[in-house]
C-alpha distance (Angstrom), angle and dihedral (degrees) to the residues before:
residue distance angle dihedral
X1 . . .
X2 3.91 . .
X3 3.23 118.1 .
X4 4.23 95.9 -113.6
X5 4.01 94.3 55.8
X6 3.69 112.8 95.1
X7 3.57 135.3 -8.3
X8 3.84 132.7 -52.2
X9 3.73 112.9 -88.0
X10 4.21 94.4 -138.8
X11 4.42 73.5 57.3
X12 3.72 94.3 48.7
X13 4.23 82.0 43.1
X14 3.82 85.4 61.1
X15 3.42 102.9 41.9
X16 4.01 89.8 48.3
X17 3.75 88.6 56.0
X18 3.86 95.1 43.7
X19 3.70 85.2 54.4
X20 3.67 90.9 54.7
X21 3.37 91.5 52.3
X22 3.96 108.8 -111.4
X23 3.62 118.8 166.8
X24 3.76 103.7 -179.6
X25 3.42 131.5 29.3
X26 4.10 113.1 -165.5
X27 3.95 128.2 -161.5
X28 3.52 159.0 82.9
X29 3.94 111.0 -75.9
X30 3.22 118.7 -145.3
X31 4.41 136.8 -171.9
X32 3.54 91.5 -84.0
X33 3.86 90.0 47.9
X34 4.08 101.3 61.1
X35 3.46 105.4 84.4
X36 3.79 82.9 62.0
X37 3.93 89.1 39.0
X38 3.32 94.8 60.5
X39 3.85 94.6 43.2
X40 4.07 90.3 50.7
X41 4.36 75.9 49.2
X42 3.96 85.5 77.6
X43 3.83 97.4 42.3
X44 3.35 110.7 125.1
X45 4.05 94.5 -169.6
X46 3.71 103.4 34.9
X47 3.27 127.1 78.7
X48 4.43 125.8 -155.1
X49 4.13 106.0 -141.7
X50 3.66 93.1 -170.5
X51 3.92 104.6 -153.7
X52 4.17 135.8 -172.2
X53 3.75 89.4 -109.8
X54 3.12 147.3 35.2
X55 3.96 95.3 -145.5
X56 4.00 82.5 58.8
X57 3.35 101.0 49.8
X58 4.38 86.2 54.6
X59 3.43 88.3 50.0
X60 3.80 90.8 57.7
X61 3.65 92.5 42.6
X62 3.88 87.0 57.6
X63 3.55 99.5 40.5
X64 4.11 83.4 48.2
X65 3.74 88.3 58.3
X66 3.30 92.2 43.9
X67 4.20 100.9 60.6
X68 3.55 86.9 35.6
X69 3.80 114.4 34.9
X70 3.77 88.7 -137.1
X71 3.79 118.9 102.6
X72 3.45 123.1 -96.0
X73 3.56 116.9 -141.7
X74 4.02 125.8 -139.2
X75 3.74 127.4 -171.0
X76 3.72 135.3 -156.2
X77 3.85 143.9 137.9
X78 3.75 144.6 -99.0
X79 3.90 126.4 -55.7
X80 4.09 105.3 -3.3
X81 3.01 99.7 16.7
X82 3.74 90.0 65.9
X83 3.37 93.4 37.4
X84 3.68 91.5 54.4
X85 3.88 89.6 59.2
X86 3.99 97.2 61.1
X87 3.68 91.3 98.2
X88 3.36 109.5 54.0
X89 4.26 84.2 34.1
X90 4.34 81.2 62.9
X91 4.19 90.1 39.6
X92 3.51 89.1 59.7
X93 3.61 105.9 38.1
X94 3.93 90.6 51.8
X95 3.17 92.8 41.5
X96 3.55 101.5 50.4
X97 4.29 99.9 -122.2
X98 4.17 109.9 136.4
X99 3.39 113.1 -130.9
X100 3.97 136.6 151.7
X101 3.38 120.8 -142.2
X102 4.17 118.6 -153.2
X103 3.52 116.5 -160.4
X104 4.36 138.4 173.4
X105 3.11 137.3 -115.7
X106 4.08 147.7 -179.5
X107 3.31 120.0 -89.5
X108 4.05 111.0 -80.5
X109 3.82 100.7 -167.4
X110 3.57 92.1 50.5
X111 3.78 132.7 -4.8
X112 4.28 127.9 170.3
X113 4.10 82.0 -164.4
X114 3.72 103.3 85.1
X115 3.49 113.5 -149.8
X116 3.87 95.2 -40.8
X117 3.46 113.3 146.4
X118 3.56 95.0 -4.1
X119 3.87 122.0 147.6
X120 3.55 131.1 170.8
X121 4.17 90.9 -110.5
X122 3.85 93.7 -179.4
X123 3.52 100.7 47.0
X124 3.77 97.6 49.9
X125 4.12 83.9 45.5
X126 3.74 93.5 52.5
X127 4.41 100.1 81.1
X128 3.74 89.4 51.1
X129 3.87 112.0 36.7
X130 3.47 133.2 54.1
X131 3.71 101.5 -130.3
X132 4.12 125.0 17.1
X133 3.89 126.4 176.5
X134 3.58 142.3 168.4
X135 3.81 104.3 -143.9
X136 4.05 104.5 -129.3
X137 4.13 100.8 169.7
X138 4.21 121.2 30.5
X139 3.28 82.9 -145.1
X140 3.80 92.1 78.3
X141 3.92 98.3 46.3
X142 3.46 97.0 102.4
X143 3.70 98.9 57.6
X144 3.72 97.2 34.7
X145 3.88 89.1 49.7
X146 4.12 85.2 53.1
X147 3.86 98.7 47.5
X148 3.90 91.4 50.4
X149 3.87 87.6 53.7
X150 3.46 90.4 47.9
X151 3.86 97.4 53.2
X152 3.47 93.1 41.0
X153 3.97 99.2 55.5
X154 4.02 91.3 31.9
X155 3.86 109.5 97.8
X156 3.41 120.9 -61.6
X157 3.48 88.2 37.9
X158 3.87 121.2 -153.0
X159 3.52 144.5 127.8
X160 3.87 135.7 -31.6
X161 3.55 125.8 -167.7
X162 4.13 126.0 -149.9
X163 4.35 116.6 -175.8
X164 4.00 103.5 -151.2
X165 4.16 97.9 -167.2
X166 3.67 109.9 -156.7
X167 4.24 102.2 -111.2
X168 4.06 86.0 49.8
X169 3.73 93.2 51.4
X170 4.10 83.8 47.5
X171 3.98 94.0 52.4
X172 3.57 120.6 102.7
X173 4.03 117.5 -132.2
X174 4.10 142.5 -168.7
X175 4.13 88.4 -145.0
X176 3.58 118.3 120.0
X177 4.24 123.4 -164.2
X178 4.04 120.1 -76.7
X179 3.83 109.9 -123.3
X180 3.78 120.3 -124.8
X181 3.65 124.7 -91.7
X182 3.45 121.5 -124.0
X183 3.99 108.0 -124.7
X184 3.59 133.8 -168.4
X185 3.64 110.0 -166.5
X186 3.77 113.0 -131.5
X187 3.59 128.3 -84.9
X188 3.98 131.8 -123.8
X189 3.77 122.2 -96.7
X190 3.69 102.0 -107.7
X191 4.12 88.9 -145.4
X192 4.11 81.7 58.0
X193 3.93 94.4 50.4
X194 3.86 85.3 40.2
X195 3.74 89.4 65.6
X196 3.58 93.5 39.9
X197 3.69 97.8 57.1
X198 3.92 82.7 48.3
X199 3.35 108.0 61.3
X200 3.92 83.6 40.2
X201 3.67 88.5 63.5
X202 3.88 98.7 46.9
X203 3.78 86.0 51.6
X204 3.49 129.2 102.9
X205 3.48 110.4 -167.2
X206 3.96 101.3 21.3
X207 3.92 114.2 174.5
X208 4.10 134.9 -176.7
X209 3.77 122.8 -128.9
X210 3.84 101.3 -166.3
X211 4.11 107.6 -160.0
X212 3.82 138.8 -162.9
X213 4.41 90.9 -81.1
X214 4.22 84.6 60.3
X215 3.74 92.1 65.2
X216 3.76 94.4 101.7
X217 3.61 128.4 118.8
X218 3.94 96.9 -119.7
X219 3.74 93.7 35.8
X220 3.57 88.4 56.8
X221 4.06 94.0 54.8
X222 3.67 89.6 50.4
X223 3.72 103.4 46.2
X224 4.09 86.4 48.9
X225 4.00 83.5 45.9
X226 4.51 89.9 49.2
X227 4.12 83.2 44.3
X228 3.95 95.0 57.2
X229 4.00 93.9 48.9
X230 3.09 95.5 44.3
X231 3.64 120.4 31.5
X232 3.77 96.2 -142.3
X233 4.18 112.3 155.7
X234 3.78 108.8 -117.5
X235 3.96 123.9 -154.8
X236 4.24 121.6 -168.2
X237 4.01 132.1 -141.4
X238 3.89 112.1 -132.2
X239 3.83 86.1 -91.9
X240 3.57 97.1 45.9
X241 3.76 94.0 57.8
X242 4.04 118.3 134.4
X243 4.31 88.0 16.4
X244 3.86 77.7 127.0
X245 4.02 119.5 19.0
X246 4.14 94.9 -93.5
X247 4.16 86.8 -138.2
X248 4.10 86.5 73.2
X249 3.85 107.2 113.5
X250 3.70 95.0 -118.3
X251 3.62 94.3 53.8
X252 4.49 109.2 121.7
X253 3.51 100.5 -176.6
X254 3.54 138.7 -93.7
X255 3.90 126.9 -69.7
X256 3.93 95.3 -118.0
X257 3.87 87.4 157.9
X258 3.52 127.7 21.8
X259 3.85 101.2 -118.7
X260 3.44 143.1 20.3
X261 3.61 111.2 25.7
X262 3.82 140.8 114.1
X263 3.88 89.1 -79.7
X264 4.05 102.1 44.1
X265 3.47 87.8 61.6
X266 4.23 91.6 61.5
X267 3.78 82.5 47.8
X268 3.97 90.2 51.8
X269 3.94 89.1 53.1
X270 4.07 86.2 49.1
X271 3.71 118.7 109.6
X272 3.81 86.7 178.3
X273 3.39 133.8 44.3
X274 3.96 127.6 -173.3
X275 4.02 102.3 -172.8
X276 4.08 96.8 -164.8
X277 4.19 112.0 -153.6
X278 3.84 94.4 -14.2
X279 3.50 122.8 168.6
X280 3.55 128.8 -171.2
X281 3.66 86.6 -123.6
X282 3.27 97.2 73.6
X283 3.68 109.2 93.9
X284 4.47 90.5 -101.5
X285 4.08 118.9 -93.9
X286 4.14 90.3 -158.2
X287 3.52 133.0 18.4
X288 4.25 104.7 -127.6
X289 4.10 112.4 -140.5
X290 3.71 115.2 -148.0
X291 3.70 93.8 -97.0
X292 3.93 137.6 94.6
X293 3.79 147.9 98.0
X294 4.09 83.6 47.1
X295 3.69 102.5 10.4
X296 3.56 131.7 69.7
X297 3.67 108.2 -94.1
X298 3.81 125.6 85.7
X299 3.94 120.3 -76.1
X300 3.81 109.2 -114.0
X301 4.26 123.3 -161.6
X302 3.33 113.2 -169.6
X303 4.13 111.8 -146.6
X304 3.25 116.7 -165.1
X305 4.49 147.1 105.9
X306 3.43 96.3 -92.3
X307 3.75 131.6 38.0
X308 3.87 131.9 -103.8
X309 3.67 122.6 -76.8
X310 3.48 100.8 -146.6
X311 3.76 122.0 -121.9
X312 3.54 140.8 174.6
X313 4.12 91.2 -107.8
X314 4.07 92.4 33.2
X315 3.72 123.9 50.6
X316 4.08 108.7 137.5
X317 3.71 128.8 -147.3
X318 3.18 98.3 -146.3
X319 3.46 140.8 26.9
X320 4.18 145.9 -151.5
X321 3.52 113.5 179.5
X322 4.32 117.6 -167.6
X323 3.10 150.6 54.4
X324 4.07 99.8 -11.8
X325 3.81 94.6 -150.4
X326 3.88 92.5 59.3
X327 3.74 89.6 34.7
X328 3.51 93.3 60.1
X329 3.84 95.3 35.7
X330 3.48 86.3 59.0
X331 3.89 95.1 48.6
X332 3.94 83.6 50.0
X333 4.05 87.4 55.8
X334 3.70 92.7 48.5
X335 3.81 104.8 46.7
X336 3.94 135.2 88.5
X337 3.52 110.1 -163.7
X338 4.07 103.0 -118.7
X339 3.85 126.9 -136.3
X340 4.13 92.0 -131.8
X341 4.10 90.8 69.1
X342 3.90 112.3 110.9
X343 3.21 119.3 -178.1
X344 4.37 102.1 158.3
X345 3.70 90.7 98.6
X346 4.22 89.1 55.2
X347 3.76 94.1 35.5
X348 4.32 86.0 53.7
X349 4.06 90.3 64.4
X350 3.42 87.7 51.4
X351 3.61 89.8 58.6
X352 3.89 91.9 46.6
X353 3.27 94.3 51.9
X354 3.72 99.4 52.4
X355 3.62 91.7 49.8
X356 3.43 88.1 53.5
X357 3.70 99.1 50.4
X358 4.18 90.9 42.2
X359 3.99 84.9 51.0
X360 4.28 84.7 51.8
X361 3.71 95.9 49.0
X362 3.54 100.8 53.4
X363 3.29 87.5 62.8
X364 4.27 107.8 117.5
X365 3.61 96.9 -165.3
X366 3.97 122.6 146.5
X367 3.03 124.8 -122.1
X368 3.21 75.8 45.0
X369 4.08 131.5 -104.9
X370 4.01 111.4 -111.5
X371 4.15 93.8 -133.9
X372 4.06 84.5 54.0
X373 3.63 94.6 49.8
X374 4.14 84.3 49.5
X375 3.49 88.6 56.3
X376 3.80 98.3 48.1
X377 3.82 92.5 53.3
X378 3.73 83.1 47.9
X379 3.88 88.8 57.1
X380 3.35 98.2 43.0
X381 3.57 111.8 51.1
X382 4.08 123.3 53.0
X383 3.57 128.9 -105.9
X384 3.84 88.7 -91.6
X385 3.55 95.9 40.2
X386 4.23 118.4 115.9
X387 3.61 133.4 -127.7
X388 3.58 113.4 -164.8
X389 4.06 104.0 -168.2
X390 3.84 121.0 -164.3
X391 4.07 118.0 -143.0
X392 3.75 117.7 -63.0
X393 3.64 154.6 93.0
X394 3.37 86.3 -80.4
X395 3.94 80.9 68.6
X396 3.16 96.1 69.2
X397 3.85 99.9 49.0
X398 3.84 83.2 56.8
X399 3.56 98.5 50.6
X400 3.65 97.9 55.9
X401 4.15 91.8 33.5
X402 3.14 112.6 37.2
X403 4.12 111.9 86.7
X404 4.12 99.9 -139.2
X405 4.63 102.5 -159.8
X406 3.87 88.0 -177.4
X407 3.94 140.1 40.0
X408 3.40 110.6 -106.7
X409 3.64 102.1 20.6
X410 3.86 91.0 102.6
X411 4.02 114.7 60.9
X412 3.20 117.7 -176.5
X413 3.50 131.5 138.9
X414 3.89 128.7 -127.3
X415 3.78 107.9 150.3
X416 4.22 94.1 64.9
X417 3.56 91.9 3.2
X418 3.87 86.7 -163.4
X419 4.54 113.6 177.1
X420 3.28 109.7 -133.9
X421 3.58 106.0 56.2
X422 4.11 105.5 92.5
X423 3.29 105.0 83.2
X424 4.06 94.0 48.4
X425 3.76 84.7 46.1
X426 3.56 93.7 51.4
X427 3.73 93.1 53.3
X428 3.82 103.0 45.1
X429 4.04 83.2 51.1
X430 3.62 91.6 59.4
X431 3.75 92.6 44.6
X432 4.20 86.6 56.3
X433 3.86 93.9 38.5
X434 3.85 111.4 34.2
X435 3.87 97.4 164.9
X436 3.85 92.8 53.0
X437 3.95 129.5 87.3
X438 3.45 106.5 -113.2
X439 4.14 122.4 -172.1
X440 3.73 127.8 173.3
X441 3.81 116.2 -143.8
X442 3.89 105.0 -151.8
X443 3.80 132.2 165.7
X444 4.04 122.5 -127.3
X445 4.34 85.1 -101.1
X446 3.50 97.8 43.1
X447 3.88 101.6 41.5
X448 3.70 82.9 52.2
X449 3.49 97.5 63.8
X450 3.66 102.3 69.4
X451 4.24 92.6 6.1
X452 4.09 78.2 136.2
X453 3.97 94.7 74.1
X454 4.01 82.4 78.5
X455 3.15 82.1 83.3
X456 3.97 92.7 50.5
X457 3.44 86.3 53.1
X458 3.51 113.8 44.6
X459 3.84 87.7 57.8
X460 3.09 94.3 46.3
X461 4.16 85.4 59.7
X462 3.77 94.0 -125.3
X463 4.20 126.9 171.8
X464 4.08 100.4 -134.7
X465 3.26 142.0 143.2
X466 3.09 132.8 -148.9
X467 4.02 126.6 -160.6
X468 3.88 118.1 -177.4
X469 3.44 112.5 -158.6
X470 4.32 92.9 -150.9
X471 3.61 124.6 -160.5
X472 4.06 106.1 135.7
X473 3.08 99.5 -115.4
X474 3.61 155.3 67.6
X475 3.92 88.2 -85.1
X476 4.11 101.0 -178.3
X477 3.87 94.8 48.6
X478 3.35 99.6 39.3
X479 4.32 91.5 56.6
X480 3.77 79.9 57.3
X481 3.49 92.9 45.6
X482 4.32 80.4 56.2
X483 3.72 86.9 40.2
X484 3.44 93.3 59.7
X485 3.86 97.8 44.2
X486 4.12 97.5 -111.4
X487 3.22 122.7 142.8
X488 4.17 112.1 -94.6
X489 3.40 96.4 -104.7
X490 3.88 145.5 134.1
X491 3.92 96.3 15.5
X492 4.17 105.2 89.7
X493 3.89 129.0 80.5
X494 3.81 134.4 150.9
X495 4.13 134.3 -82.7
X496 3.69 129.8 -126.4
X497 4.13 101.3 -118.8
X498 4.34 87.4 -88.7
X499 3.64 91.4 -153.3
X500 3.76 95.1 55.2
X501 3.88 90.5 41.1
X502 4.15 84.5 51.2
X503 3.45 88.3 57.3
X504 3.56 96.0 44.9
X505 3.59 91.5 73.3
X506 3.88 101.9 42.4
X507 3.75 88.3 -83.7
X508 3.93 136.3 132.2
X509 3.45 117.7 -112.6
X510 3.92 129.4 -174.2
X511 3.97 127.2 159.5
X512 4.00 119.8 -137.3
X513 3.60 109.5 -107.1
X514 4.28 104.2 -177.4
X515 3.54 134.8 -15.3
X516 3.66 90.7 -83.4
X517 3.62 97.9 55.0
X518 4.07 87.7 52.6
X519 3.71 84.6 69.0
X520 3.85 100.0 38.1
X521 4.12 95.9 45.3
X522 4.04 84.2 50.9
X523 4.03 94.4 54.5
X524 3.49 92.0 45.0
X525 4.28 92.4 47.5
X526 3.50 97.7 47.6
X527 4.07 92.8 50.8
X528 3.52 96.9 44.1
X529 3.74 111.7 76.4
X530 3.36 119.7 -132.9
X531 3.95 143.6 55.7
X532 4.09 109.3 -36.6
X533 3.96 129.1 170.2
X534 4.08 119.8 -168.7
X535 4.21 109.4 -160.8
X536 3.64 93.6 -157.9
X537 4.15 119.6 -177.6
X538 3.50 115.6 -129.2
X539 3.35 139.1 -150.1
X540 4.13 120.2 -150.7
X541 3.54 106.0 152.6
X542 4.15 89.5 117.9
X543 3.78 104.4 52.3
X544 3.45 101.2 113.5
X545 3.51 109.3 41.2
X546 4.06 95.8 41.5
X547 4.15 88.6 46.7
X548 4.20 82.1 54.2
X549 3.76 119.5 26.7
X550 3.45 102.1 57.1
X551 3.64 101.8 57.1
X552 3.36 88.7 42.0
X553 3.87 99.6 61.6
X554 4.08 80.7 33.4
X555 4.19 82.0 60.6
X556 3.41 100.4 55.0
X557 4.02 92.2 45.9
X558 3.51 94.5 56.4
């Protein structure tokens, strides 16, 4: 084809991804990126949020996908700039967040470069994406552009990965965009539900663990729906947090670790458990013995759109594989609630354990006590408002604290469980949700990893905050380095001054003074538009005895 006929692939690229939909694209350009640059230039729907890093822009990409259930797309070029996106490619294909990633490369028909720079993008994509392909005619774009939407969006979401080299982006083409498909996902197999709603019945203490593949908006009106019939206790995994509001009377807790607390003791008294959209992935909210259906131990049915992976801690008895919303609407249709269900003794560690969180809270300490920092986010931000955490112990305290009212407005991550990724996640929330108070809960180490998108987002006029919880150190490794008797060593450095580095980039900075000013610098942050970062001392010298003793002594009682 000569070079005049048609249209410019990088143009057909653009209109391919207007068709699908995208809104944003995030990244880092580079050379091999501008004949697609300067076609996205034209765009009249898509919009180029040029960040510091390529690792940040994936991580908004995800975090995109993950409010919205569309991907998020992410740009960068050749070499390191794709390597700098394996991270956030791994963050959202564990954690189930579509998102494409776009990235350069040298020319492949002809190059004068020699192998300089050259990586083999596609096959270092390939373990942690769903899709990933170099794009070798223009003529293909359209339905290679298509299939990576569809694989990323199609459950278990995650990431797909396109290579644009430079003379393909430059070719000129007759291809047009694919349209959509419309796609029903499949339903349940009403013998599967059947036996689900049976063993349910024989049980006596039946509970729900609602994982990371429930957080979907229909899902979470049907499992609230199945909850009001039928009475049956529910506990969450870190990423199912907020599936159901976590003030609802039934609520147990959520599965911040994966044994011994408050929660795992419910699930010990189980004789039934209904594990909704869990995925192996997930770090585990129960440890399964190899008992059930005729043994001992409780029965477990795993309800979700793909089967189980089997694992030495997870091995269902029974399965429903589907759409979980219909699933579980269906379960809701078929199910009397029966007069032999007790649930007192599971409904009494809930009580212990908010008693014991309400008793940690109050605590006024300074530096300031992790559970009381919880609780000030808590009181600060509306029932709709989002808390995007980064990776540490802090985590954990937030899990099992923090009372989430709506899906999605807790973000954490515990299938990679990658630091770094708060701040980015932060931002692309308050790109999707404007009119909600947004506040990123980062440690010293992990806010330091992509601190420089404060520059992303103070021009892009954002309204964050940001609240680092500072200790100098490595704080979550180095309480297992205590845990495991070592010496404390290796695992502490020193802080730029945070509120001077705030203001470096246009930012506000302010530095927590007592427990009291914790809760007045929050009120005034989250009502002020604009950029704001809190440096807040903390205090974790009592995480492992106050995440153990109590529900120990609360064991024996009960």
């Amino acid at each position: 084809m000569a070079h005049g006929e048609g249209k410019k692939a990088s143009d057909l690229f653009i209109e391919c991804l207007e068709d699908e939909g995208c809104e944003y694209i995030f990244g880092v350009p580079g050379e091999e990126n501008l004949d697609f640059l300067d076609s996205l230039s034209r765009s009249k729907k898509i919009k180029l949020v040029l960040t510091r890093h390529e690792q940040g822009a994936g991580f908004m990409a995800a975090t995109y996908g993950r409010h919205t259930g569309k991907t998020g797309v992410c740009i960068a070029t050749l070499g390191p700039g794709a390597t700098n996106f394996v991270t956030a490619a791994a963050y959202a294909t564990l954690g189930g967040m579509p998102m494409l990633m776009i990235t350069g490369q040298k020319p492949i028909k002809k190059s004068k470069q020699g192998r300089f720079q050259i990586l083999d993008v596609v096959s270092m994509m390939a373990p942690i994406t769903k899709f990933t392909h170099q794009m070798a005619s223009s003529d293909n774009i359209p339905s290679r552009l298509r299939e990576a939407y569809r694989l990323a969006e199609e459950e278990k979401p995650g990431a797909t990965h396109i290579e644009l080299p430079e003379d393909i982006a430059d070719e000129h083409t007759e291809a047009v965009p694919l349209k959509r498909s419309i796609v029903r996902r499949p339903t349940a197999d009403v013998k599967s539900i059947r036996q689900a709603v049976e063993a349910l019945q024989n049980a006596k203490n039946p509970v729900l663990v609602i994982g990371a593949g429930a957080n979907r908006t229909m899902t979470s009106k049907m499992l609230l729906e199945f909850v009001e019939k039928t009475g049956i206790p529910f506990i969450t995994t870190q990423l199912g947090k907020g599936v159901i509001d976590e003030r609802h009377p039934r609520f147990l807790g959520c599965a911040a670790l994966s044994s011994g607390d408050f929660c795992h003791r419910a699930i010990e008294s189980s004789d039934c458990i209904v594990n909704i959209g869990h995925d192996v992935i997930e770090k585990p909210p129960f440890f399964m013995r190899n008992e059930g259906l005729d043994g001992p131990g409780p029965v477990v049915i795993h309800m979700s759109t793909k089967t189980a992976e089997v694992d030495p801690v997870y091995f269902p008895h029974i399965e429903v594989i589907g759409d979980i919303a219909n699933a579980v609407w269906q379960m809701k249709e078929a199910i009397e609630p029966s007069s032999a269900w007790q649930f007192d003794h599971m409904l009494s560690y809930r009580k212990a354990e908010i008693e014991h969180t309400a008793k940690l809270a109050s605590d006024e300490r300074f530096p300031i006590f992790p559970p009381h920092a919880v609780q000030q986010v808590r009181d600060a931000l509306p029932d709709d408002g989002i808390v995007c955490l980064d990776n540490g112990v802090y985590k954990i305290w937030f899990a099992r604290g923090y009372t989430a009212c709506k899906p999605n407005t807790v973000l954490l991550d515990n299938a990679l469980a990658t630091m770094g990724a708060g701040l980015p996640s932060a931002m692309a929330s308050a790109m999707v949700y404007p009119d909600r108070k947004v506040i990123a809960v980062c440690g010293d180490g992990g806010f330091m990893m992509n601190s420089q998108e404060m520059e992303t987002a103070v021009r892009l006029g954002l309204n964050i905050t940001v609240l680092i919880l500072n200790d100098n150190s490595y704080g979550m490794i180095r309480w297992k380095q205590a845990n495991m008797g070592f010496e404390d060593w290796g695992l502490t450095y020193n802080n730029p001054d945070f509120v001077k580095y705030a203001e470096s980039y246009g930012a506000k900075g302010y530095r927590v003074e007592s427990a009291a000013h914790l809760k007045d610098l929050l009120a005034t942050c989250l009502n002020t538009p604009g950029v704001h970062l809190i440096d807040c001392p903390v205090d974790y010298s009592e995480n492992d005895q106050i995440l153990n003793k109590d529900i120990k002594a609360l064991s024996k009682a009960l």
